[in-house]
C-alpha positions in Angstrom: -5.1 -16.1 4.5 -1.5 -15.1 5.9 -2.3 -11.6 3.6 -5.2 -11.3 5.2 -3.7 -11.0 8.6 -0.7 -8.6 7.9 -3.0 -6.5 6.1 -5.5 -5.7 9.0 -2.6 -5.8 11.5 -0.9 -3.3 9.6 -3.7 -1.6 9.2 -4.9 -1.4 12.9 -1.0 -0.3 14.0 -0.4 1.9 11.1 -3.8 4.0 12.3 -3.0 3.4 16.3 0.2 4.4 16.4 0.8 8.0 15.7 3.5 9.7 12.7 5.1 11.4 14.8 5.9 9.6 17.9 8.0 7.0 16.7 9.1 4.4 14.0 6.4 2.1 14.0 3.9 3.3 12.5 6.0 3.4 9.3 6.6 -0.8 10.1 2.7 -1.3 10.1 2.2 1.3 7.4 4.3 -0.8 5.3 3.1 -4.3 6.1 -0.4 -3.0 5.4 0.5 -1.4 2.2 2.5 -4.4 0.8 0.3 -6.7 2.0 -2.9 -4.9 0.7 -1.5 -4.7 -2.4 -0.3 -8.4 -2.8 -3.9 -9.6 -1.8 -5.1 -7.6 -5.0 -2.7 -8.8 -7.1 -3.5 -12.4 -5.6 -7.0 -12.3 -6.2 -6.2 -12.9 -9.5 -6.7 -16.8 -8.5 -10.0 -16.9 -7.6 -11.9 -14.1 -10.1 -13.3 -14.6 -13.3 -14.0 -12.0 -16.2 -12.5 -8.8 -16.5 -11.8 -8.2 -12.5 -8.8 -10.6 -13.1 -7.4 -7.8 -15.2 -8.6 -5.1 -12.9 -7.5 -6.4 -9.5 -3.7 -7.3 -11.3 -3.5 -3.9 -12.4 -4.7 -1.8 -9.5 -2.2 -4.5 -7.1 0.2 -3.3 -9.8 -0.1 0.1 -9.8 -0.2 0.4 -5.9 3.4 -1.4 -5.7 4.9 0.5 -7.9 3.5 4.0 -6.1 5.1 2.5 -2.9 8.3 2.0 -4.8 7.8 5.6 -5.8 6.9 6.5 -2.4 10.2 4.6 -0.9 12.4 6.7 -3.2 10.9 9.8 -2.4 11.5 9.2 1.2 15.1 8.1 1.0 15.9 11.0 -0.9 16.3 9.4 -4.5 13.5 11.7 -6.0 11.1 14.3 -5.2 7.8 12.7 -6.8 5.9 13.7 -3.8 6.0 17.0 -2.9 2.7 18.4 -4.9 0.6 16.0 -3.0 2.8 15.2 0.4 3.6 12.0 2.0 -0.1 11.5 3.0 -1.4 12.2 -0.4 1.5 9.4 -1.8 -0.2 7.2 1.0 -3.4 7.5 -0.3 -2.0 6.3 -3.9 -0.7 3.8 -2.5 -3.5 2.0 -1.1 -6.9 3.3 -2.6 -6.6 1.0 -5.8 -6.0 -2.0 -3.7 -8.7 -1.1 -1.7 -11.3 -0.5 -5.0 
């Protein structure tokens, strides 16, 4: 339930608070990101069939583009450039949210 929470108030700060203006929307960005992602994987619990498999793997997969995403922005590599910091976003939380 705690997931739950984090997730929608990252989510509502992450989209009130604008880029550019100051740090926080990166804070709510990635609360809601983590969080998202972590309720995916912890889904796991209560699904049956093939979604078990599914949910793990898209949780999975949207940690370790955040990881990715986290190393682009501290310099460590240039993975995002094609697509931007917004496209990495997307990444990021569009298999948590399928």
């Amino acid at each position: 339930m705690i997931l739950f929470v984090f997730a929608g108030f990252g989510a509502v700060g992450g989209g009130g608070v604008f880029t550019l203006d100051s740090n926080f929307h990166g804070i709510f960005a990635l609360l809601s990101f983590i969080s998202f992602n972590l309720l995916a994987i912890a889904t796991v619990a209560i699904l049956k069939g093939p979604m078990k498999a599914v949910s793990a793997v898209m949780g999975a997969i949207g940690l370790f583009a955040l990881l990715l995403h986290a190393l682009s922005d501290f310099g460590v590599m240039g993975l995002n450039s094609p697509i931007g910091p917004g496209g990495m976003e997307h990444i990021i939380l569009f298999p948590a949210l399928i």
